[in-house]
Each structure stands twice: as C-alpha cells, then as structure tokens.
C-alpha positions as CSV (number, residue, x, y, z in Angstrom):
1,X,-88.8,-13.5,178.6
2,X,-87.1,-15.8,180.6
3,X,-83.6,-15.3,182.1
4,X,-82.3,-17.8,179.4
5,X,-83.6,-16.0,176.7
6,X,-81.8,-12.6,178.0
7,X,-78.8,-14.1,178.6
8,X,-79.3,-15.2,175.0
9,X,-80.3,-11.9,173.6
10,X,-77.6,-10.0,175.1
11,X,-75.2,-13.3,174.1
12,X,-75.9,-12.5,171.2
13,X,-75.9,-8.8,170.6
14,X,-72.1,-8.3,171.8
15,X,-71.1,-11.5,169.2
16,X,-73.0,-8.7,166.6
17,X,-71.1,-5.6,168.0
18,X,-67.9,-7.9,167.9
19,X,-68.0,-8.5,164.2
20,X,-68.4,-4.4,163.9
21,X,-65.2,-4.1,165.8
22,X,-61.5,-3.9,164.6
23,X,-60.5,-6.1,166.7
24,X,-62.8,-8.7,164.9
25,X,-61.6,-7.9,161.3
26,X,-57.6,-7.7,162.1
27,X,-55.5,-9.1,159.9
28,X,-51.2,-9.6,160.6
29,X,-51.2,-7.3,157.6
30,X,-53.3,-4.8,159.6
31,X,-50.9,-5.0,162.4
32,X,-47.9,-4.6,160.6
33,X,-48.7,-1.5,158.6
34,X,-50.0,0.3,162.4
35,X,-46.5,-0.7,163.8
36,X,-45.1,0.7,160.7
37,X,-47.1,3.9,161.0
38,X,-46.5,4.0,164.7
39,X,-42.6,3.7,163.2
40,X,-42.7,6.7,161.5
41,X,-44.3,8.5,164.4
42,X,-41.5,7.7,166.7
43,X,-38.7,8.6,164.4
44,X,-40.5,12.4,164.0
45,X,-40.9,12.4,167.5
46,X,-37.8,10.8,169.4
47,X,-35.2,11.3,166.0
48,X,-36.7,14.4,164.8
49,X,-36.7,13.3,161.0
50,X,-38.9,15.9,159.6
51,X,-42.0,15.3,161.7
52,X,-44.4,17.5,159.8
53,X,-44.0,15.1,157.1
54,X,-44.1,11.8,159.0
55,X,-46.2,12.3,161.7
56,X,-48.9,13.0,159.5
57,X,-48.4,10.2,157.4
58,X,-47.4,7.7,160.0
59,X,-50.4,8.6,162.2
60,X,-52.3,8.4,158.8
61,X,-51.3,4.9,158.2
62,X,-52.5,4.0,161.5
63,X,-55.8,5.8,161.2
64,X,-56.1,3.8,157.8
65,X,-55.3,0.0,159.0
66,X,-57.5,0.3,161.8
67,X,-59.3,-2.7,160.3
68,X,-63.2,-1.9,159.3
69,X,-66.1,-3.9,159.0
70,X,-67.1,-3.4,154.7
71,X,-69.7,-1.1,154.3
72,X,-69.1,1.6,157.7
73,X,-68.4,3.9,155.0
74,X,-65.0,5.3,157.0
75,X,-62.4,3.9,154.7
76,X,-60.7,6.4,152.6
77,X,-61.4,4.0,149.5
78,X,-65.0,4.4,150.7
79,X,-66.9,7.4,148.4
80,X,-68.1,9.7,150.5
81,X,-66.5,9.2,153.5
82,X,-64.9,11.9,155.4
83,X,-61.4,10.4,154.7
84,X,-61.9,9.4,150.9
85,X,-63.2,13.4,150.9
86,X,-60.0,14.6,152.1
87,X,-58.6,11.9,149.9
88,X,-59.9,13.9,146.5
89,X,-57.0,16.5,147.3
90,X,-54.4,13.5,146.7
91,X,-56.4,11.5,143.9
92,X,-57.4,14.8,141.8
93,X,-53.6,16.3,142.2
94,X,-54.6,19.8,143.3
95,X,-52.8,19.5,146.8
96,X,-49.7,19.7,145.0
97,X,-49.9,22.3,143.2
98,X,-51.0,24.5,146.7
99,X,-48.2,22.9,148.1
100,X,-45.8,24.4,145.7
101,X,-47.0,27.7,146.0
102,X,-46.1,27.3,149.5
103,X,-42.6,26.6,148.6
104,X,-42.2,28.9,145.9
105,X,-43.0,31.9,148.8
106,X,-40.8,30.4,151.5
107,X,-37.6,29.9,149.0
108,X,-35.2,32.4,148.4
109,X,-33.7,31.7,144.7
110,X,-30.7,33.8,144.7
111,X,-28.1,30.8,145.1
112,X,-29.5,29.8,141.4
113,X,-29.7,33.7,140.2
114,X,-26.2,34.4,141.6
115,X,-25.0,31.2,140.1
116,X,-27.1,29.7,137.1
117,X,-24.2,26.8,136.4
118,X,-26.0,25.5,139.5
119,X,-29.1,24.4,137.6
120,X,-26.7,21.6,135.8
121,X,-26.4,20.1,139.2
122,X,-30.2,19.8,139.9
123,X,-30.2,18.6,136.0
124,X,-27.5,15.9,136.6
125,X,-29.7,14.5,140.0
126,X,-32.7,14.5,137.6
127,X,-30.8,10.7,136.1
128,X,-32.2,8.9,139.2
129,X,-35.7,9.4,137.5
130,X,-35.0,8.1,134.2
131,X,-32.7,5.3,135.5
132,X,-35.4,4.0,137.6
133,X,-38.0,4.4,134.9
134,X,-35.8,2.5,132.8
135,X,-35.3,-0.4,135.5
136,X,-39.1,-0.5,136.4
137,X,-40.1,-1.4,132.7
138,X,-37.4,-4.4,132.8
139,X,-39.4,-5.3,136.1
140,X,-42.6,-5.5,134.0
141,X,-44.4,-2.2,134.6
142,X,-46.1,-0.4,131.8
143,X,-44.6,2.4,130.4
144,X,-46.9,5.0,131.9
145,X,-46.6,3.0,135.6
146,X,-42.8,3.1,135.2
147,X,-42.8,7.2,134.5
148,X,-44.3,7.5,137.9
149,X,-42.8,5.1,139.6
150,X,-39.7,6.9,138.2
151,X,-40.3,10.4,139.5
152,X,-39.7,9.2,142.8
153,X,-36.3,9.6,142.3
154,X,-36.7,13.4,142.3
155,X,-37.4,13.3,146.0
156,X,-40.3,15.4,145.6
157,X,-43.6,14.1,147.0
158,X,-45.9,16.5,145.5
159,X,-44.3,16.2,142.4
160,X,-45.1,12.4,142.8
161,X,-48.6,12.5,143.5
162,X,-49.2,14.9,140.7
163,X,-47.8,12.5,138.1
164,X,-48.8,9.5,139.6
165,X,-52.8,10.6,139.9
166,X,-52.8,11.4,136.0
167,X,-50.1,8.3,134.8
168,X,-51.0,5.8,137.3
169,X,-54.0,6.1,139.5
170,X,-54.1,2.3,141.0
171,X,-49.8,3.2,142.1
172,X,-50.5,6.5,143.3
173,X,-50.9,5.7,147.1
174,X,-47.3,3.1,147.0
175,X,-45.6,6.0,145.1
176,X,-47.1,8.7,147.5
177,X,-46.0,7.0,150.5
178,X,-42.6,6.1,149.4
179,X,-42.0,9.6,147.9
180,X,-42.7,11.4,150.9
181,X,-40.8,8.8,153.4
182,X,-37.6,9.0,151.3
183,X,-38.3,12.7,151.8
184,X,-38.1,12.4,155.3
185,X,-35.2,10.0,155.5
186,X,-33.4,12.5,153.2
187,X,-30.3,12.1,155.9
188,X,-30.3,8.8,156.5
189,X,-30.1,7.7,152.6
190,X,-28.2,10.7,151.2
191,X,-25.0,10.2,153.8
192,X,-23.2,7.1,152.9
193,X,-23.3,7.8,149.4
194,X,-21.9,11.1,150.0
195,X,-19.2,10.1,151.9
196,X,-18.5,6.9,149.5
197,X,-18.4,9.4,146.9
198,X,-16.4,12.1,147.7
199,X,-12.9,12.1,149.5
200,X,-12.5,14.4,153.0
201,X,-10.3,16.6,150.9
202,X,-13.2,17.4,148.9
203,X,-16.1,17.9,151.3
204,X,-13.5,20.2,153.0
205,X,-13.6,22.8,150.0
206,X,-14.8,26.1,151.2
207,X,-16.7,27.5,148.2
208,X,-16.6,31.7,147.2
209,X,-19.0,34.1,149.0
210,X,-21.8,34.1,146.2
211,X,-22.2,37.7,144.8
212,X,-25.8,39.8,146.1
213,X,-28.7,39.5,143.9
214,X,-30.7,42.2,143.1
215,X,-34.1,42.9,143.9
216,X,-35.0,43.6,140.2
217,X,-32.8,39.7,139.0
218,X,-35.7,38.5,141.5
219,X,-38.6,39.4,140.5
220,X,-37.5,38.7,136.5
221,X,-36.3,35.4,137.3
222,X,-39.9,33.4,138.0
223,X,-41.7,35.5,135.5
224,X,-39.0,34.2,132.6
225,X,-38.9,30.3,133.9
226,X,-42.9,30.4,133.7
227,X,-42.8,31.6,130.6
228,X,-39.5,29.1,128.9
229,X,-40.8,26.1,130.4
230,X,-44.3,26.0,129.9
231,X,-43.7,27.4,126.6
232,X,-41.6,24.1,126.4
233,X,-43.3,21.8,128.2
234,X,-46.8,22.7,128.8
235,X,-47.9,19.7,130.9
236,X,-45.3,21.3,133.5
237,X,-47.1,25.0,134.1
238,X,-49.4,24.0,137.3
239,X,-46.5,22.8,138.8
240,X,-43.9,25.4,137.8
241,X,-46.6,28.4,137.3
242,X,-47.7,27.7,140.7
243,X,-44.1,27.4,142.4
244,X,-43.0,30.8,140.7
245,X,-45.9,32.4,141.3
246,X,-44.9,31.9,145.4
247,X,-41.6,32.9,144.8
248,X,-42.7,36.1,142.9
249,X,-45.2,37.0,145.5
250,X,-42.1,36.7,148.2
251,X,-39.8,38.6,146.1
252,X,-42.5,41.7,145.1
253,X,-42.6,42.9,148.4
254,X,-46.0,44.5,147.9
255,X,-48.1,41.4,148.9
256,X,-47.3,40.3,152.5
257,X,-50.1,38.8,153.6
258,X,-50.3,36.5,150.5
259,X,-46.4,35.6,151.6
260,X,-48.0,34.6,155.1
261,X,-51.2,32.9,153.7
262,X,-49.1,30.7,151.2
263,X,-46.0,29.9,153.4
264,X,-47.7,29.5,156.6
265,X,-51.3,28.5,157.2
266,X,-52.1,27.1,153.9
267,X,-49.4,25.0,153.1
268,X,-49.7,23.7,156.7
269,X,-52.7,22.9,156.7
270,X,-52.5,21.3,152.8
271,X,-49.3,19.4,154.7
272,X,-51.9,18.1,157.4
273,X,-54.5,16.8,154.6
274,X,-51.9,15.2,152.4
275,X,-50.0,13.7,154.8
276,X,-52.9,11.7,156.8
277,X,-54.6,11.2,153.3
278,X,-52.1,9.9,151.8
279,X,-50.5,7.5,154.7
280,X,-54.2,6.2,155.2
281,X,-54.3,4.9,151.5
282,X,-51.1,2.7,153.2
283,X,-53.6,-0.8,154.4
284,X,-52.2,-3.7,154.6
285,X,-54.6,-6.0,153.3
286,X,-53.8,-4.5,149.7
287,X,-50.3,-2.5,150.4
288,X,-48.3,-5.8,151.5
289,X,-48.5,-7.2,147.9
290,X,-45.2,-7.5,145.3
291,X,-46.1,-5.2,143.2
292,X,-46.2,-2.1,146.1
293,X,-43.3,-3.5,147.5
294,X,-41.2,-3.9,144.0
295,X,-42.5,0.0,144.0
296,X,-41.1,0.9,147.2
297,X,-37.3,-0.5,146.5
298,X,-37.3,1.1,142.9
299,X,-38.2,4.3,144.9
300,X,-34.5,3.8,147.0
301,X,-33.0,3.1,144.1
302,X,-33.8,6.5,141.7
303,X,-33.2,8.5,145.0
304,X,-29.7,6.9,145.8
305,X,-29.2,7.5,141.6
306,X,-30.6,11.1,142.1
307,X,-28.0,11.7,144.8
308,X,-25.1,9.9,143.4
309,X,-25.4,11.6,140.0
310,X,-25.7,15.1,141.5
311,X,-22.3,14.3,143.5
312,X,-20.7,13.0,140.3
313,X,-21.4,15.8,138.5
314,X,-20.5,18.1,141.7
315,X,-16.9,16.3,141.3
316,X,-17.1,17.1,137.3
317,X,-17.4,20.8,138.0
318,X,-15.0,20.8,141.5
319,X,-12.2,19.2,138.7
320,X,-13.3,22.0,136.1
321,X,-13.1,24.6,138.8
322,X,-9.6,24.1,139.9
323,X,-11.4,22.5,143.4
324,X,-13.4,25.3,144.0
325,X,-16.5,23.7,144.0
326,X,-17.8,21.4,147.0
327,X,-19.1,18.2,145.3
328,X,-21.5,17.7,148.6
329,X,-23.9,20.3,147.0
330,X,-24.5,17.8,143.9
331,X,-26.9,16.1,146.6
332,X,-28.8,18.8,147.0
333,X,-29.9,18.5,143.5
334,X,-32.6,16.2,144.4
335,X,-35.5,18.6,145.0
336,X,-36.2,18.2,148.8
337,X,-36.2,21.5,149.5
338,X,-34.8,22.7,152.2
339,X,-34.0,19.1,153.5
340,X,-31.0,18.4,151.4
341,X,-29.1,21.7,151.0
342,X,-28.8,20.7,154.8
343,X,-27.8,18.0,154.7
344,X,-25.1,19.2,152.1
345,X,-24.1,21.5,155.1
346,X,-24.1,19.3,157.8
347,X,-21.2,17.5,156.1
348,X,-19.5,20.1,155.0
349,X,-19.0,21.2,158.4
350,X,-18.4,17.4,159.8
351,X,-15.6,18.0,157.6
352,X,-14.6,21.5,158.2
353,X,-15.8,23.8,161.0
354,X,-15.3,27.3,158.8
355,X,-17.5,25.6,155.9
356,X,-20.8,26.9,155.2
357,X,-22.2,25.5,152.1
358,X,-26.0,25.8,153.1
359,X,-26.9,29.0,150.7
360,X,-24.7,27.0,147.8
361,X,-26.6,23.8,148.2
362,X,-29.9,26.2,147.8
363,X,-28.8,26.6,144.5
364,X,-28.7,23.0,142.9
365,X,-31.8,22.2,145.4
366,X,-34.1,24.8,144.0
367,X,-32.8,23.6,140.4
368,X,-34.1,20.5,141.2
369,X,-37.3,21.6,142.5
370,X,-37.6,22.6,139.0
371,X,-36.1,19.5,137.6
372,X,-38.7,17.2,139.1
373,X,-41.1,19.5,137.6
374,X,-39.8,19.6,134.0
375,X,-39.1,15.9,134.0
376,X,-42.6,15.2,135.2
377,X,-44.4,17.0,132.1
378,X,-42.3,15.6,130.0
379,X,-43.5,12.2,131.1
380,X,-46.8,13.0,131.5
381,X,-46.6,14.6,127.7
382,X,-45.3,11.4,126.7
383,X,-47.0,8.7,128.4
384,X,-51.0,10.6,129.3
C-alpha cells in the first residue's frame, strides 16, 4: 500500500473513532444539562447545600449527558448496562424503602411523642401535595401522573420515586430530580415565605422546654403507627413499616450494630446509587421538553404550598396557644428530615439569639415524614 492509501486508511479510521466520540454526538441540550449538573456540584461544594444529596446527582447528570453513540450500551436507559443496573434500584422503588430505614434509625421521635399536636403541623404541610395534584390535572396530566407529580410537594425524594415508579413510570426521572433538588434547596425556597409569613414578633417566640420521653413511649410508638396506618392505608406499610422499623431498632437499644449498618453504611451507600442513578436519567435530548419542565415548576409550587400551609397553621396554633407556639416550626412539616427543622432554627435564632426551636421543629418534620408517606398510599390506593 502506497503512502496515499495509508494516509487514506488512517484518514479514515479517526473520522470512524470520531463518530464513537461525545464530542461527535453533542447536542446544546447535552451541554446545558452538564453545566446544570456541574451547577449543582458547585453549590454542594462552594455553598455547602447538602452535598450528599447534590453532588451525587449533579455529578450524575453529568455522567448521564455525556452524549453516546446509540448502541455502546452505557446509557442508563440502555438494559444491561452498568448504569441502567444501578438504575433498577430507582425504577423498581426498593431504594426508598432502604433509605427510610436509614432515617427511621438516625431520628429521634420524641419532639412528636412529647408533643403529638405536632403531627397536625406535618398534616397541614401535607396541602402542598394535593394542591399541586389538583393544579397538574388543569395542566392536562392524567390523574395517576398528577398524584406523583403531586407528592413532590412533600419534599421527600424517596417518597417521590416510590410513587412515581408504580403511578408514573415515563415521569419518574423529572419527578426524581426535582424532588431531591428542592430537597437540597430546602433553605433557599423555604426562607422568603417564612419571613413573608410570619411577623419578627412571632419568629421571636421562645417555645416551653418539651417534657422527657420515656424509653418505654419509644419503643411503643413505631410499633402502634405500623400497625394504625397500614391497617388504614395498606399501600403505605413499605414505606412506614420500613421507617419505624429503623426507629425501633434505634430506640431498643439491644441491636447496635443494626443502628450502625442502617444509619451509616447502608443508607450511604443507597444515597450514592440513587443519587448518580437518578441525576443520570436527567439528558437533555429528552429532559429539555414541556412536559419535564411544566413538571419541574409544579414541583416549586406544592413545596412553596407545603411550607406556606405548615406556617399557617403554625400561626393557627401560636393564636390558640396564647403565642406560645413559634409558627417557624410549621415549615418543618414538609418531611425533609433533618433539613428543615433547621432551617426552622436558623430563623428562630436570626430573630432571637436565646431561641432554640431545633428539637420542636423535629416534631412537625418527623410528622411529615410520615405525612408524605400516608398521602402517598393513599394515592397510590387510588390511582394504581
């Protein structure tokens, strides 16, 4: 062969490799979503808004919009890949469930125990679903679709993916990601509407020392909720038997290592899986559409309802109190757990030094870690 003809041949050959590359198969769409993704690694890293939520999920969008020549069998819509393997954890719903075991052993739950008006709070913050399911059927989304667009509103990610893998597969990874970034923007959404809502008078109230639990009040309390709400609402148990099975593991005092395995390497490592699973579902070529993005502002929408109807309420019992409740905790009704009840502090103190509302917020936060759950088998009982 001539040199012509290897010039040729190799010519050739790296126009072949080209069209493997990314760079090849890049579309603005592509481009966007990794400057998104490398967004949300920035704000974990530089803002420190709960990076072991978003830098999995940022770095996971990234990882997923690195554009890919059909067929490489990497995507994680690809079966079989080592991505759309990880993938089955988000798209079967059994990460959740693991993830709320997790929380159930890292959570104390005497601020509801001590005080069980509390649960009204995380009750009243539960309106932001239904208000959004309400507005995403005027938008045009089926019934089912608009139940878990809906649950969104409870600020609970887990919850999210659990409803939205049985109610509305095709929406699950729009309604995954925006769950879990509300999540992690729990501070920047949650404070103007706290402060539009409440006066400085009122975020100034220093709430009562809450009386001590007993040990015996802690380990009743999961085994009862079990048992009422998935006597009521069945379609609720793997969430709720799961999340109080945790909790009464953390409360028996007889199984520590379980306490470790569920609240430390496990639900890490489920974080890790979900988080990079769920942001790589997040390309551009299909994400940027109407639809995802009508999906995305509904999801602002129920949590801003969510919050504002927890601090309502918080005002409805700080008037029926004789202003000895701090209306700040209604946010914490919303079920990011521990994310909000600190929020609900951080103000409190903004407003007065001597207030310490952190183990009060727990209260309406943990009853709406139960909230999300209740509301989303009742919408999965309705709409399945």
């Amino acid at each position: 062969m001539d040199n012509k003809g290897i010039f040729s041949l190799i010519t050739d050959n790296l126009a072949t490799f080209f069209q493997y590359t990314g760079f090849a198969n890049a579309t603005p769409g592509h481009i966007l979503m990794i400057l998104i993704g490398l967004l949300f690694v920035y704000l974990a890293i530089k803002k420190d808004w709960e990076p072991l939520l978003l830098i999995p999920i940022g770095f996971g969008i990234v990882i997923g919009n690195i554009p890919l020549f059909p067929g490489l069998n990497i995507g994680v819509y690809e079966e079989g890949s080592v991505f759309n393997i990880l993938y089955q954890g988000v798209q079967k719903g059994f990460y959740p469930p693991l993830i709320f075991l997790g929380i159930g052993a890292m959570t104390d739950f005497s601020a509801l125990i001590s005080n069980p008006k509390l649960m009204l709070i995380g009750a009243a913050a539960q309106f932001g679903i239904f208000g959004a399911y309400a507005i995403a059927l005027a938008a045009g989304f089926s019934p089912a679709e608009a139940g878990a667009i809906g649950i969104i509103g409870g600020a609970d990610g887990p919850t999210a993916i659990f409803l939205s893998s049985r109610l509305a597969p095709d929406l699950m990874g729009a309604i995954a990601v925006s769950a879990y970034s509300y999540m992690a923007l729990v501070p920047v959404i949650q404070r103007p509407v706290m402060r539009l809502l409440t006066t400085k008078k009122e975020r100034s109230v220093v709430m009562e020392q809450l009386r001590e639990v007993g040990k015996t009040e802690k380990i009743i309390f999961p085994i009862i909720v079990t048992i009422i709400v998935s006597l009521l609402i069945p379609d609720a148990t793997p969430l709720i038997g799961m999340l109080m099975l945790g909790n009464l593991f953390r409360e028996s005092g007889v199984v520590d290592r379980l306490v470790k395995t569920a609240s430390g390497e496990m639900i890490n490592i489920v974080t890790i899986l979900l988080g990079v699973s769920v942001g790589a579902t997040a390309i551009g070529t299909s994400f940027l559409q109407p639809r995802t993005l009508t999906i995305i502002f509904l999801g602002v929408v129920a949590f801003i309802v969510g919050t504002a109807s927890g601090i309502i309420f918080g005002k409805i019992m700080y008037v029926l109190s004789g202003g000895k409740v701090n209306p700040l905790i209604g946010s914490a009704g919303v079920s990011a757990v521990p994310m909000a009840a600190r929020v609900s502090q951080a103000e409190g103190q903004r407003a007065n030094p001597k207030n310490f509302l952190l183990m009060h917020a727990m209260g309406p936060n943990v009853a709406g870690v139960i909230g999300s759950a209740v509301a989303a088998g009742i919408l999965l009982a309705l709409f399945r």
